[in-house]
Backbone bond lengths (Angstrom), bond angles and torsions (degrees), N, CA, C in turn:
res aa  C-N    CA-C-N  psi(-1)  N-CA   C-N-CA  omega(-1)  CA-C   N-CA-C  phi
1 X - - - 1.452 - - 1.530 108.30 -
2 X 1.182 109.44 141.65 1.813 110.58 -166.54 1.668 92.35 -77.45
3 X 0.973 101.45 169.62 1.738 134.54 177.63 1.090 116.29 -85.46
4 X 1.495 136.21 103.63 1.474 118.89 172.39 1.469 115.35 -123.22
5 X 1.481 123.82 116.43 0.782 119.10 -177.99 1.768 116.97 -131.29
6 X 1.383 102.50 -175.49 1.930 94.92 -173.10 1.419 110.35 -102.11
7 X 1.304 107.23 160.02 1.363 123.52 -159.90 2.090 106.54 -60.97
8 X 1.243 109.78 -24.16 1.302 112.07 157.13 1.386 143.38 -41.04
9 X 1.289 97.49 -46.81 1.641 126.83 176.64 1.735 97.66 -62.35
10 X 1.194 113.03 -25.04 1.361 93.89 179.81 1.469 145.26 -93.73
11 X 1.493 101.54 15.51 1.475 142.13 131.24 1.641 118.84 -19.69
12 X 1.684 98.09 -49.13 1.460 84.35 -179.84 1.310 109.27 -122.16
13 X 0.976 107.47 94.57 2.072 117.65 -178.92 1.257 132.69 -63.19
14 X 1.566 106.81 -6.71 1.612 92.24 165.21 1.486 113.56 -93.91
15 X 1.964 111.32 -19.49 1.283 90.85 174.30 1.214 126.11 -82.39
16 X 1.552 117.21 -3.75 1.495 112.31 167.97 1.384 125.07 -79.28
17 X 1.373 111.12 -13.86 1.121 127.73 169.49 0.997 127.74 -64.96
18 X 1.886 106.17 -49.77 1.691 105.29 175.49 1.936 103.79 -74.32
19 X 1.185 119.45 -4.38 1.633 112.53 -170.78 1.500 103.81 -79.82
20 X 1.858 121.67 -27.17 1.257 112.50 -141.44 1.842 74.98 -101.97
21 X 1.397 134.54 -26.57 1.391 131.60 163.98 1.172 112.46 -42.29
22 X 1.553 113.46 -71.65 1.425 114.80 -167.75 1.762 113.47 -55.72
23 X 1.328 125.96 -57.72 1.246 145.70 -165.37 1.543 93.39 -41.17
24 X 1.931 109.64 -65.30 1.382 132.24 -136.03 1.249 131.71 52.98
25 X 1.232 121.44 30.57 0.981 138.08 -178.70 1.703 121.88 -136.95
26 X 1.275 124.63 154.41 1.477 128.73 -162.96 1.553 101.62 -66.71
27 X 1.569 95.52 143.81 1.832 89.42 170.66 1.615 89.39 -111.54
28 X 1.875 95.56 163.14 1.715 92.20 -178.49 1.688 96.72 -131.31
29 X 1.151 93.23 118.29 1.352 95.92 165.97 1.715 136.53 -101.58
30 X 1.468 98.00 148.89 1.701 109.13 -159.93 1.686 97.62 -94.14
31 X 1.417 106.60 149.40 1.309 97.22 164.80 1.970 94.03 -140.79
32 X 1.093 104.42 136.56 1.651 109.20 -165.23 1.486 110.10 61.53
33 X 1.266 130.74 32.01 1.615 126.01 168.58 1.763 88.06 71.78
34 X 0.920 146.78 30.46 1.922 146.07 131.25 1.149 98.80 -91.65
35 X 1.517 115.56 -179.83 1.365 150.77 164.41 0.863 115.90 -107.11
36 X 1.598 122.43 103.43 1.484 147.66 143.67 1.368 147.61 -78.54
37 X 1.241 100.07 -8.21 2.254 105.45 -177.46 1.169 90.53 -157.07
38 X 1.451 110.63 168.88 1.246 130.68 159.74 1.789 97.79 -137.68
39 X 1.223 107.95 160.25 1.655 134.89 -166.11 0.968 118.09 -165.22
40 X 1.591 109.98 108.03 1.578 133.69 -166.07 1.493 104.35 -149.06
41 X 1.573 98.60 148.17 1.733 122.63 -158.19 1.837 83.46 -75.33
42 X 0.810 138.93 171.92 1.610 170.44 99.35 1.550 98.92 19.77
43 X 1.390 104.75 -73.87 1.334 116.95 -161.25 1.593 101.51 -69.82
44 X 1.506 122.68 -42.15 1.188 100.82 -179.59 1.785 132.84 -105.48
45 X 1.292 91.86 18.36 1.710 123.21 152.89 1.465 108.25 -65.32
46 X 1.757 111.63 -59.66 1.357 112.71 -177.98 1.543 111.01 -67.18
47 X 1.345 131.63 -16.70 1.537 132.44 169.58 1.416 97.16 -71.05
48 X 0.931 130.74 -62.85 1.471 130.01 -178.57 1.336 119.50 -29.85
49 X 1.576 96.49 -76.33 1.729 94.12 166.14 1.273 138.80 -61.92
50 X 1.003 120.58 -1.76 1.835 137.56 162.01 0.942 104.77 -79.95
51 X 1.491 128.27 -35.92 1.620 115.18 -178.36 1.706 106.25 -91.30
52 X 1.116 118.00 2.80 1.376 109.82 -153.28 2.310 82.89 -107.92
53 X 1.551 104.79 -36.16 1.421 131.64 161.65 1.596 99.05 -42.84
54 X 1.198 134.23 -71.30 1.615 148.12 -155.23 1.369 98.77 -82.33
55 X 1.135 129.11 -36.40 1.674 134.97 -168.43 2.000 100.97 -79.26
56 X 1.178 108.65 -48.12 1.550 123.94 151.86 1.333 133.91 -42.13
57 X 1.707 131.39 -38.48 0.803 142.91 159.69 1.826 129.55 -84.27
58 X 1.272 101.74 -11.42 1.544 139.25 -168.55 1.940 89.22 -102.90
59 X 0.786 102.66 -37.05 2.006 94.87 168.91 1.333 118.65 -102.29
60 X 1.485 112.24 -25.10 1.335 115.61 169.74 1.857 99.41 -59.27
61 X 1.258 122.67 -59.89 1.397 94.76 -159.16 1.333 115.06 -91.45
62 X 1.499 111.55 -10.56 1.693 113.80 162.81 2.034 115.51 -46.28
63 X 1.100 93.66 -29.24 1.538 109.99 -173.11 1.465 101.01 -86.92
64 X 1.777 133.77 -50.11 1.475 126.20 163.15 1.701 100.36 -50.34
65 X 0.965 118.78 -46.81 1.584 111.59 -162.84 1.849 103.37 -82.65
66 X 1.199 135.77 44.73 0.933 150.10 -166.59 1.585 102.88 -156.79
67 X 1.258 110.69 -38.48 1.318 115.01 -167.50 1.269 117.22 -71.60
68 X 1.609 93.13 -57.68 1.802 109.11 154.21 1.552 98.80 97.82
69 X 1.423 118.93 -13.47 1.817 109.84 -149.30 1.676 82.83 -109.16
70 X 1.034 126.11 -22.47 1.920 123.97 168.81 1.033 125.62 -89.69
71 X 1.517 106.14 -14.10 1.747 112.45 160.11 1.896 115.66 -31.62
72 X 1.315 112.70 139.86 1.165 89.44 151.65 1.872 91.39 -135.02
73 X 1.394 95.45 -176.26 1.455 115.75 169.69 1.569 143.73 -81.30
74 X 1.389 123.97 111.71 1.427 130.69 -153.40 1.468 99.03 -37.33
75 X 1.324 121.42 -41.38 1.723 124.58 -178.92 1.413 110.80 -58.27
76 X 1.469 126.92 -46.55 1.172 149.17 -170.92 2.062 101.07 -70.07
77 X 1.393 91.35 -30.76 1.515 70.03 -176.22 1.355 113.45 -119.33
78 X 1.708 119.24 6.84 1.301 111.55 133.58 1.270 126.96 -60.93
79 X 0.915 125.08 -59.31 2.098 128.31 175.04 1.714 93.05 -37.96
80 X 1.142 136.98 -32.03 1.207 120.19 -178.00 1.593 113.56 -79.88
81 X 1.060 114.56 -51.21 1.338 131.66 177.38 1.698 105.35 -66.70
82 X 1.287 130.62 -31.37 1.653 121.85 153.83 1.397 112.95 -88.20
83 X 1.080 137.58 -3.84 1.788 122.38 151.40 1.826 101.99 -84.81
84 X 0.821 123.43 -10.29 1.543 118.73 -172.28 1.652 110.32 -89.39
85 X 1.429 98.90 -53.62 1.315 108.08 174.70 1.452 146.58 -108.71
86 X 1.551 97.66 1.48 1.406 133.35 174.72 1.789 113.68 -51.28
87 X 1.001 103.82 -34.16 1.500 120.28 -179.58 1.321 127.06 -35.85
């Protein structure tokens, strides 16, 4: 369950620091009872963008495989891969 805490708390930075380590996950902070920030470790910023990376490439070829006209053929792309590497 994410972390929500108020924009006060962020006064003291190592304990938000050690929370957003341990958790791995984003903390969100309120300022007047809304949502104003988010605060996330390194590591799970960089998960983020890998999934956000994979989710991108995961529509890119849903969309070739829809397209149908860049397809090529498993036969077609062995003969490529044995003139390429056949050597």
């Amino acid at each position: 369950m994410p972390a929500i805490r108020p924009i006060t708390d962020l006064r003291n930075t190592n304990e938000i620091s050690e929370l957003c380590h341990e958790q791995d996950e984003p903390i969100f902070i309120t300022k007047n009872g809304y949502g104003d920030l988010v605060v996330m470790s390194i590591a799970a910023y960089d998960k983020q963008l890998a999934k956000l990376d994979l989710y991108k490439k995961l529509a890119e070829g849903e969309a070739q495989a829809k397209d149908r006209s860049s397809l090529i053929s498993a036969d077609d792309v062995f003969k490529m891969l044995d003139e390429k590497y056949a050597k």
